[in-house]
PAMIKE-125516 format. One line per 5 residues: their letters; for each residue z, y, x of C-alpha. Coordinates in steps of 0.2 Angstrom, whole numbers, plus 2048, in hexadecimal, padded with zeros to 3 digits. Example, Ala and Ser with C-alpha at 12.3 -4.5 7.8 and 13.67 -1.06 7.14 Angstrom:
REM residues 2
AS	827/7EA/83E; 824/7FB/844 .
This chain:
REM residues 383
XXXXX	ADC/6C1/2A7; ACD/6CC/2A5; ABE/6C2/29C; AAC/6C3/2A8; AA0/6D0/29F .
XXXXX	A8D/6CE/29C; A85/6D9/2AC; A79/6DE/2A4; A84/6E6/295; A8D/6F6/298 .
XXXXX	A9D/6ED/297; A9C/6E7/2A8; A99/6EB/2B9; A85/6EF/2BD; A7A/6E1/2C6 .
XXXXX	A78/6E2/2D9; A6F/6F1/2E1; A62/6E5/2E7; A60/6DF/2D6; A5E/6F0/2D0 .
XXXXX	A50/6F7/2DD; A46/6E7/2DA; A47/6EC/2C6; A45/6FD/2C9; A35/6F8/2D5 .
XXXXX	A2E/6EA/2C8; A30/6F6/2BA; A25/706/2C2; A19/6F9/2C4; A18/6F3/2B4 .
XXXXX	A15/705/2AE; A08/709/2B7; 9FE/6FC/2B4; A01/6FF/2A2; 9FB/70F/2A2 .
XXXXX	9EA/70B/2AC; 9E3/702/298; 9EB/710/28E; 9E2/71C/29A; 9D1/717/28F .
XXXXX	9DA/71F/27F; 9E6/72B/285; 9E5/73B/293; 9EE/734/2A1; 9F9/742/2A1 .
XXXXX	A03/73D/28F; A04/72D/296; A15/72F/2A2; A1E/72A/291; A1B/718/299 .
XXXXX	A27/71A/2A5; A35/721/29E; A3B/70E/298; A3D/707/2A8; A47/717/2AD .
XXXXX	A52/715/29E; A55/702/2A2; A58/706/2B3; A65/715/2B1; A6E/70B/2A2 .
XXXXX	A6F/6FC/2AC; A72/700/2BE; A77/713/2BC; A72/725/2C1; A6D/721/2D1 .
XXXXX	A61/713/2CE; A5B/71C/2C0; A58/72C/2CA; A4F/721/2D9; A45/71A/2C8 .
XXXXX	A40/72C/2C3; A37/731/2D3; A2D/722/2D5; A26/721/2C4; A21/733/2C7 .
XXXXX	A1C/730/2D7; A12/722/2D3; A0B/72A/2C2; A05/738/2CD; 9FF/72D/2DB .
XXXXX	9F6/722/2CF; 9F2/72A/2C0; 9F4/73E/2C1; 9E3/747/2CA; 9E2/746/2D8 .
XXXXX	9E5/736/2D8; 9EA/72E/2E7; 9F4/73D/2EE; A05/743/2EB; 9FF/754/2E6 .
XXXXX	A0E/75D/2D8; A00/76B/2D4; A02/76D/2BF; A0F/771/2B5; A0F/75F/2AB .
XXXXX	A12/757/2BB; A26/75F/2BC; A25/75E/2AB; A24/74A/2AC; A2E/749/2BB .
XXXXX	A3D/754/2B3; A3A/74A/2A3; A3E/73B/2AE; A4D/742/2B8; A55/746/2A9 .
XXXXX	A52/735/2A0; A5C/72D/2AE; A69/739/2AE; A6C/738/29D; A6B/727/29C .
XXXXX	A74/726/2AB; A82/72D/2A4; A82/726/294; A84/715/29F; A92/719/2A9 .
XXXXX	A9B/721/29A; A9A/713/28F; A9D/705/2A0; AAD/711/2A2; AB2/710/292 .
XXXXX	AAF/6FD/292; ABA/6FC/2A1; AC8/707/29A; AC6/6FA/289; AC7/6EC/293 .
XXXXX	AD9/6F2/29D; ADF/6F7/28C; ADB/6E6/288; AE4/6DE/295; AF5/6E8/293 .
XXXXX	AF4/6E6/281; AF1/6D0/287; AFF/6D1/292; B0B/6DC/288; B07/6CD/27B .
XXXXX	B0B/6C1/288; B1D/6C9/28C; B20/6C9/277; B1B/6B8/277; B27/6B7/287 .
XXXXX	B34/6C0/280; B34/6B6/26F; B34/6A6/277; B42/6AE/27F; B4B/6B4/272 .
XXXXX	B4A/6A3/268; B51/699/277; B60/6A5/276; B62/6A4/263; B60/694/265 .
XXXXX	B6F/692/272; B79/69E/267; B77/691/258; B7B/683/263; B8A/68E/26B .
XXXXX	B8F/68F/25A; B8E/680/252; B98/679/265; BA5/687/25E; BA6/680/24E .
XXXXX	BA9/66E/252; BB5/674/25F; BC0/67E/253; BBD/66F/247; BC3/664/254 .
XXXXX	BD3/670/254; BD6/670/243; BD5/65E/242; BE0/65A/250; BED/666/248 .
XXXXX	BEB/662/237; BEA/652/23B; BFA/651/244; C03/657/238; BFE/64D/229 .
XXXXX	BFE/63F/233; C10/640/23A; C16/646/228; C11/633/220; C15/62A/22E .
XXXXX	C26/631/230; C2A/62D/21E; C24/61B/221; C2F/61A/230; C3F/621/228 .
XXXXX	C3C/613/219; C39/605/222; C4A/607/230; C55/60C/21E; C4E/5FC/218 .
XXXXX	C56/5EF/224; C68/5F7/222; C75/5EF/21B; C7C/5FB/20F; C6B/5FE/207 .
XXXXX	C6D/5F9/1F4; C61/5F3/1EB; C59/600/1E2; C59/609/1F1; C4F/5FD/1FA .
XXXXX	C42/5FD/1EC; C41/614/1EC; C3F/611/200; C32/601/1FC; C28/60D/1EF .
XXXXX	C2A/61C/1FC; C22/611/20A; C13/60D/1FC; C12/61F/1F7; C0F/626/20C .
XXXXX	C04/618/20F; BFA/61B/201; BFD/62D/206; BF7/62A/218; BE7/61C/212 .
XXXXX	BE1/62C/208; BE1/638/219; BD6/62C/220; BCA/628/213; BCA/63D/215 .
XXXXX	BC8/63D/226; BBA/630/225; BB1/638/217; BB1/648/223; BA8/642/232 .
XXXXX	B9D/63A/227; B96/64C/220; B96/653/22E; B8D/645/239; B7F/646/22B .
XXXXX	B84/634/228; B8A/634/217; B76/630/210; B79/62E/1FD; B73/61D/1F4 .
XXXXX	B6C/625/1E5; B6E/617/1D5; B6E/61E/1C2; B80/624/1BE; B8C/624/1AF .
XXXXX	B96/632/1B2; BA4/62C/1A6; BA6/61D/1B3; BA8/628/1C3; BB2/634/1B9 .
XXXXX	BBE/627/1B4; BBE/61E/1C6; BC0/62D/1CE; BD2/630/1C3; BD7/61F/1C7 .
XXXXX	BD5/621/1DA; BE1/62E/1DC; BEC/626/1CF; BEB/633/1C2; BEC/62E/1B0 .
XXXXX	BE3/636/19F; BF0/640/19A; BEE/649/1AC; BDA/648/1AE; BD3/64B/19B .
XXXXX	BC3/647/19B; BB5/64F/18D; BA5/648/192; B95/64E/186; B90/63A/17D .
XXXXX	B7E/63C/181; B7F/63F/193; B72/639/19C; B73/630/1AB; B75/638/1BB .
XXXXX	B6A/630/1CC; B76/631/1D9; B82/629/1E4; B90/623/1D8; B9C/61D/1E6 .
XXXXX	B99/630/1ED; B9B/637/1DD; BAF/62E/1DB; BB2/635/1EC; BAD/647/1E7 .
XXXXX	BB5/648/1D4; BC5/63E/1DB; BC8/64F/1E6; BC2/65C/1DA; BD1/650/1CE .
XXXXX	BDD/651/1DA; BDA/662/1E0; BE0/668/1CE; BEC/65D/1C9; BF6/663/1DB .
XXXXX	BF1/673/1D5; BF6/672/1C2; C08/672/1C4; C0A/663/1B5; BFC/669/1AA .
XXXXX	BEE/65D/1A5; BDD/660/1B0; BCD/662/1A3; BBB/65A/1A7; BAE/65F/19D .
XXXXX	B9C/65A/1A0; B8D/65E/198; B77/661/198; B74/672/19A; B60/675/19B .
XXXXX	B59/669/1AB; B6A/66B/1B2; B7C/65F/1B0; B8A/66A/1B1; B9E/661/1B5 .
XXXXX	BA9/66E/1B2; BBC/66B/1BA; BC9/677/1B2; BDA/675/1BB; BEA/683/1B3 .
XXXXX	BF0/689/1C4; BF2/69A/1CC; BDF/69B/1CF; BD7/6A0/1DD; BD6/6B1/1E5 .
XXXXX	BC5/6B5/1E8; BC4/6B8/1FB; BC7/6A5/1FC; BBD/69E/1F0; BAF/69B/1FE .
XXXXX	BBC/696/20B; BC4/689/200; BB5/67D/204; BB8/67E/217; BC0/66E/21E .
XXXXX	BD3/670/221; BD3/680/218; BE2/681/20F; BE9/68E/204; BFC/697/206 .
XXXXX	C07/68C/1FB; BFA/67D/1F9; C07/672/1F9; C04/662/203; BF2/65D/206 .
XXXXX	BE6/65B/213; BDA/669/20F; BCB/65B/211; BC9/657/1FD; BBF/667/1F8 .
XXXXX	BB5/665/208; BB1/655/203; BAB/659/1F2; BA0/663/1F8; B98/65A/204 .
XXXXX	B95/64A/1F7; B8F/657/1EA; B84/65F/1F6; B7F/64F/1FF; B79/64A/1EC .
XXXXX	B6E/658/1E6; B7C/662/1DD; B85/671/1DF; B97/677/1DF; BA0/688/1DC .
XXXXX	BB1/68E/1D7; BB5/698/1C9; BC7/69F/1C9; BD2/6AD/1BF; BE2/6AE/1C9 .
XXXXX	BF0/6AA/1BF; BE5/6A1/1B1; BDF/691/1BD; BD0/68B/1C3; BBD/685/1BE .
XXXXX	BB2/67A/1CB; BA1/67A/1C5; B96/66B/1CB; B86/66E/1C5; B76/65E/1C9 .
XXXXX	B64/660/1C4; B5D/652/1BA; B4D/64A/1BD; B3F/654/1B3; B3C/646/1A8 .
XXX	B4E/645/1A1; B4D/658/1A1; B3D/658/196 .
């Protein structure tokens, strides 16, 4: 939209012809009148200068023709009224053209000047407006462009939870079906007859073992849709490490001589969500005792500058390292895992994360494997 211009700039369109004639009359006038007191110091002949003003304003403001129409009434009226003999129209010397060519070509110059500078005014002002409206369809076009990212993130977080969804079901299915089967078989084998008693008490302890088996699915399950709901908001407390460690073994019924722990004496306390904590290590402890084939997982835990850093060593095959990024996806499971519900390294992650730390995989195939967890301590403890 073109902004209204000053019409009395050169930017603009020139005022109204009317306008303009009374200008060029009023301004005539005025320089003659001004030349009748300068007549007392000056010869009346050096004194067209007067008028040459009003013909400059008049052919800068309303254009060649005006100014022209300008030009030959201040030389008429300088003739008429000022140039012997006065009161005729009589063009008989030489400074008469002379004044009246000075005049002509004042306007013309000025004129031209005029229109040039209105032209180049106008052809600023389209300039303007394409570059306004090229702006307008950038703006347009970003807007547009956002919305679509914007669909394409929301396509593909729908994606997402749909191959999620998938996963689940599948995965679910199957670890679901595995327990429950178990628990079936044990309880009909208990009621028959012929069932001695120690083997009614391996089918008891196998019945323990798959509930336990299934309870730990969905806690999993739980602690899952928790993360990614957003819900799982940590209630930060100060933290003995020692403690979560040890609770952590204890929940997945692991003993000392499985999980060893080497904790640093003079740890300080951790700010953090300790029941989060158990729930994250408890994984990271199972993960490599499932792993270790038999050999004792090592926790080590330490200061390291502003930094906490839990180290969890397992002595399996490693991790090759085109997975090592994949192993934190939920239901992610590596060829010859062995059972599992490929939840417990997501879930680590998620606490860890949901806590202020961070967690990476350090592996060596055929050497085991080293999950680093790594929490920044409040300043003050650092200093």
């Amino acid at each position: 939209m073109s902004r209204r211009s000053n019409p009395f700039s050169l930017s603009g369109e020139p005022p109204s012809v009317w306008l303009g004639l009374s200008a060029a009359v009023a301004a005539v006038a005025c320089a003659t009148l001004l030349v009748y007191p300068l007549k007392t110091v000056t010869p009346a002949v050096s004194l067209g200068v007067v008028y040459i003003p009003g013909v400059l304003l008049l052919s800068t403001i309303w254009g060649l023709r005006l100014g022209l129409l300008t030009a030959l009434l201040s030389a008429a009226a300088f003739n008429w009224f000022h140039l012997p003999p006065v009161g005729a129209l009589d063009i008989s010397a030489d400074h008469d053209l002379v004044a009246l060519a000075v005049f002509a070509i004042v306007a013309v110059a000025s004129g031209a000047l005029a229109e040039l500078a209105r032209a180049r005014a106008a052809e600023s002002e389209r300039r303007r407006e394409e570059a306004d409206r090229a702006l307008a369809e950038l703006e347009e076009l970003g807007r547009e462009r956002d919305r679509m990212q914007a669909e394409a993130i929301e396509a593909g977080a729908l994606r997402r939870s749909d191959e999620l969804k998938t996963a689940l079901l599948r995965s679910v299915s199957h670890d679901l079906r595995t327990p429950l089967t178990a628990i079936i078989a044990a309880g009909a084998a208990l009621d028959s007859p012929s069932v001695t008693a120690e083997e009614q008490h391996e089918l008891s302890a196998a019945v323990v073992s798959e509930g336990e088996r299934l309870s730990r699915l969905v806690e999993n399950l739980i602690d899952v849709s928790r993360l990614e709901s957003g819900s799982a908001e940590p209630r930060r407390e100060p933290v003995d490490l020692v403690r979560v460690f040890e609770a952590a073994r204890e929940s997945v019924g692991l003993d000392g001589e499985t999980v060893k722990l080497g904790v640093d004496p003079e740890l300080p306390p951790l700010v953090a969500d300790p029941v989060q904590l158990e729930r994250a290590f408890a994984n990271l402890f199972e993960n490599g005792a499932r792993h270790g084939a038999g050999r004792p997982v090592l926790v080590r835990a330490r200061e390291s500058g502003s930094r906490l850093v839990v180290r969890v060593v397992d002595q399996g095959p490693g991790i090759p390292e085109g997975e090592r990024e994949r192993i934190f996806e939920p239901f992610y499971r590596r060829e010859g895992a062995g059972q599992g519900f490929g939840l417990g390294l997501a879930i680590a992650k998620g606490f860890v994360e949901a806590n202020g730390g961070e967690i990476a995989a350090e592996s060596v195939p055929g050497q085991g494997s080293t999950f680093v967890v790594t929490f920044r301590l409040p300043q003050e403890q650092a200093a």
